[in-house]
N, C-alpha and C positions, 0 to 999 in steps of 0.2 A: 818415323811417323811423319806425316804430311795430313796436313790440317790447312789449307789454302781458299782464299779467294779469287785469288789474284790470276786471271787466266792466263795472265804468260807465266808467270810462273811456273804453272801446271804444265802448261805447253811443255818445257825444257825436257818433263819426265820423258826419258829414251823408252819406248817398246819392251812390254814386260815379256819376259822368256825366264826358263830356268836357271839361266847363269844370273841372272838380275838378283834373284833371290840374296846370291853369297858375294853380289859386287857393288849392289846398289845401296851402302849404308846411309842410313841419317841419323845419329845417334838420338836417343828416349831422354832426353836431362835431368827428368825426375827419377824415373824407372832406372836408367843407367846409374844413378849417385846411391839406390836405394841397394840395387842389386849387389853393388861393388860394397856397400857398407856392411850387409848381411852375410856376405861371403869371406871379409875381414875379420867380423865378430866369431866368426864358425869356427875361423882356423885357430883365433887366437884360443877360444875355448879349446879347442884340439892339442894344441902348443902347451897348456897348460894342463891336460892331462897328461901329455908325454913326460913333464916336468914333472910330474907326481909320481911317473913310473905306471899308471895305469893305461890299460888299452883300450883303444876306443878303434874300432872296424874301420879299414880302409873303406869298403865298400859304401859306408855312408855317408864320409865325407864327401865322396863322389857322385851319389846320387844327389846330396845336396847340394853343393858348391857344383861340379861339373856339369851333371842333369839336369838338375833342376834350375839351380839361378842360372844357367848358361842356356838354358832353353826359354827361361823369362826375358834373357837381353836378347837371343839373336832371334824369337818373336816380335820384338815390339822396334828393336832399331838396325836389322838387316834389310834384306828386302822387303819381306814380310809386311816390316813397319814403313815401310817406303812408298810401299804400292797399297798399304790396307783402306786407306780413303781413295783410293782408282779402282779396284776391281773386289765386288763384292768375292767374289771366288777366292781371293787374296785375302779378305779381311777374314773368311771363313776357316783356314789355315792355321791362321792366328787364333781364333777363336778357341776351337778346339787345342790346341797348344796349352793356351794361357789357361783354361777348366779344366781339361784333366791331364796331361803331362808334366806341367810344371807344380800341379800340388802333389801328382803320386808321389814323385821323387825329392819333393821339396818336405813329404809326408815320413819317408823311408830315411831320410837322414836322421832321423830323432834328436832335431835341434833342440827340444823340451828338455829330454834329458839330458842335452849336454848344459845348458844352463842348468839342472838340478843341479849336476857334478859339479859347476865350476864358480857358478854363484857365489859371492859372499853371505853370511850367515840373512843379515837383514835383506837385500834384493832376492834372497831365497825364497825368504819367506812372506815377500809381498806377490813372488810368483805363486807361491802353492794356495795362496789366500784367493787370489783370481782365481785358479786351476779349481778350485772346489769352491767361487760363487757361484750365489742362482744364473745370474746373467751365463756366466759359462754351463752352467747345469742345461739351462734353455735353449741356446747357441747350438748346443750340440744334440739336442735331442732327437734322434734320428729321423723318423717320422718326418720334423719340423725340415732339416735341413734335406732330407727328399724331395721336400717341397719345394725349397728354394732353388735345388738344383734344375729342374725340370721345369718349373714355372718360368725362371730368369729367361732361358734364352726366347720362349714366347713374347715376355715383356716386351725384349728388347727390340727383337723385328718387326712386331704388330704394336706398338706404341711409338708415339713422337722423340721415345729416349733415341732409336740409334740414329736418325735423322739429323737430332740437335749435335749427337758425338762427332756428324760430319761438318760442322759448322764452328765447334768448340772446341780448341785443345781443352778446357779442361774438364768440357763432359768426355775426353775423348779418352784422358788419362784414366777418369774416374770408371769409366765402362773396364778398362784394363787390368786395373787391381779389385773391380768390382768380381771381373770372373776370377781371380787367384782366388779372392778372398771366398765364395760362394763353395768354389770346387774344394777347396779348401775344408772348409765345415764340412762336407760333406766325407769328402773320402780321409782324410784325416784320422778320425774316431776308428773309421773301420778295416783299413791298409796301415797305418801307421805304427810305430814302435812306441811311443808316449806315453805315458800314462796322462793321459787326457780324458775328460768328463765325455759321456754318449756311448761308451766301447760297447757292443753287446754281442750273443755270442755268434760263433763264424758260422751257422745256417742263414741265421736273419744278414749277417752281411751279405753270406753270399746272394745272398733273396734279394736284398736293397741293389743289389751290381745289374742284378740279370733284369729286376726292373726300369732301369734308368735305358734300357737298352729301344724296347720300341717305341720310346719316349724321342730319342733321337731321329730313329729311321721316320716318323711319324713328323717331326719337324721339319727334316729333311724335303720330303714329297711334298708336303703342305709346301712352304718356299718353292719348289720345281714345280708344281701345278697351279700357282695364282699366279694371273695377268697382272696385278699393281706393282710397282716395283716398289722393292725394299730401296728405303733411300728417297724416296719422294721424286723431284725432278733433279738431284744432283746429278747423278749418272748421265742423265742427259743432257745437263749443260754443260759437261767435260771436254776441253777444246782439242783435245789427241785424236789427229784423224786413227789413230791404228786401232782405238780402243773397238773391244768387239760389243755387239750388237745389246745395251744392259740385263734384255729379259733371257738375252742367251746364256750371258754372264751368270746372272742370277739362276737356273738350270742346273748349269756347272757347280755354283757353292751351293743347293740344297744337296745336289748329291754327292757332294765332299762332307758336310754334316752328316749325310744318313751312313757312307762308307766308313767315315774315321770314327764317329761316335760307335758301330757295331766295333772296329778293331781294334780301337783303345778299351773300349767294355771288356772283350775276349782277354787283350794283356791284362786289366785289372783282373780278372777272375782266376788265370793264372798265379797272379801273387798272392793274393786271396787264398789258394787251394792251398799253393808249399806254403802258406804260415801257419794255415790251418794241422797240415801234416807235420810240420816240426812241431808247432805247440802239442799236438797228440804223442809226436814221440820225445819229446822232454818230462809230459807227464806220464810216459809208460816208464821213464827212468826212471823218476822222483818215486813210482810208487813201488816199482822192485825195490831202490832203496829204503822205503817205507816197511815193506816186506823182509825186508831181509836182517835191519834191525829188528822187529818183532821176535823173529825167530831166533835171532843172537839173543836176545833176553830171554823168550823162553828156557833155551839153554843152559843159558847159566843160571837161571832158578833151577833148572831140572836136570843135570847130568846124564840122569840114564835115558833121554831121550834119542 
């Protein structure tokens, strides 16, 4: 992340290219300590179902710790976070990262229950008392958190908020885990493994995914077709003769929002459908089992059947 006044200092920054992306870091020292901490707490929960002899899915350690936190650090302090106060198309990258990739898979780990499972008896039971207050009841109420999701990014381009993030590390921070947290509510309840407050059934999610869709593309064009730039005059007082022209700049991230928001939509609805399809054929199990004891009873009341 770079958050500067200082025009030489800017100056230094070399010419953004795609190799920049995975050579130009500057580490996040909030985001970096929080990441590294959350990824610690995971495994040891993990560590200590192995010590129990229980199993716990490879596959979600991975989505969490690897996907997910690994996709929150090398957004906010690779290049990404290098270049996201230089080039609105850069910070748009990020943007979409930090809302929806980093909560799917941050969602797919079912860190909830791994704290259910490894919890001691009392911080169990200070979590399940959160997990079923109103505040959480409301947090997740779907409806509500559609709203946040689709509203926030409007806020944030057509209000003084993204403006000041360019002036303030720590409106800068704050914009950061504003979107974890936002994407978060939202896809959480409805992708997630958790028994978390908001779940409702997989038509209406799939409904809430396909909505959220021309919400983007719709964002998108609005940013590629207004003359005022986003950003105010920072862009233009940027002292890199390389940087490209801001309203062109700005062009390039509305259509990085309207492309990545339809193609991360399309990956959500995919996982969406197989949880949908396994949870239907888990309960096509559960209820032949259902069935098939009935019928073993009948039985042995009734021999000559």
């Amino acid at each position: 992340m770079v958050v500067l006044s200082e025009a030489g200092s800017l100056a230094e920054l070399p010419p953004f290219n795609f190799e920049r992306v995975f050579t130009a870091w500057t580490l996040d020292p909030v985001l970096t300590v929080l990441t590294v901490w959350a990824a610690g707490l995971y495994l040891v929960g993990v560590w200590v179902l192995h010590e129990r002899g229980v199993h716990w899915a490879v596959m979600r350690t991975v989505s969490f710790v690897v996907v997910g936190l690994g996709a929150l650090f090398f957004a906010t302090s690779s290049g990404l976070g290098t270049y996201d106060t230089t080039l609105l198309s850069v910070h748009m990258v990020q943007h979409m990262v930090l809302s929806m990739m980093v909560p799917l898979f941050l969602a797919l780990g079912a860190p909830v229950t791994l704290m259910l499972r490894t919890l001691p008896p009392r911080p169990r039971r200070w979590l399940l008392a959160v997990l079923h207050s109103r505040v959480a009841l409301v947090l997740s109420f779907a409806p509500l958190t559609f709203l946040l999701f689709v509203i926030s990014p409007w806020a944030l381009y057509f209000s003084g908020w993204y403006d000041a993030s360019l002036h303030s590390t720590f409106v800068h921070e704050a914009m950061h885990l504003h979107l974890v947290l936002v994407g978060s509510l939202f896809f959480w309840p409805l992708v997630g493994l958790d028994p978390v407050p908001g779940r409702v059934g997989y038509p209406f999610r799939l409904l809430l995914i396909v909505l959220t869709l021309p919400f983007h593309a719709f964002l998108g064009v609005t940013i590629m077709g207004q003359d005022t730039l986003i950003g105010g005059s920072w862009y233009d007082a940027l002292p890199m003769a390389w940087l490209p022209d801001p309203a062109a700049d700005q062009h390039v991230a509305g259509g990085i929002l309207w492309a990545s928001g339809d193609l991360v939509g399309l990956v959500f609805l995919g996982v969406l459908f197989t949880q949908w399809v396994r949870s239907s054929m888990r309960e096509a199990v559960r209820e032949d089992r259902r069935l098939d004891r009935l019928e073993a009873q009948a039985t042995r009341r009734d021999p000559s059947r």
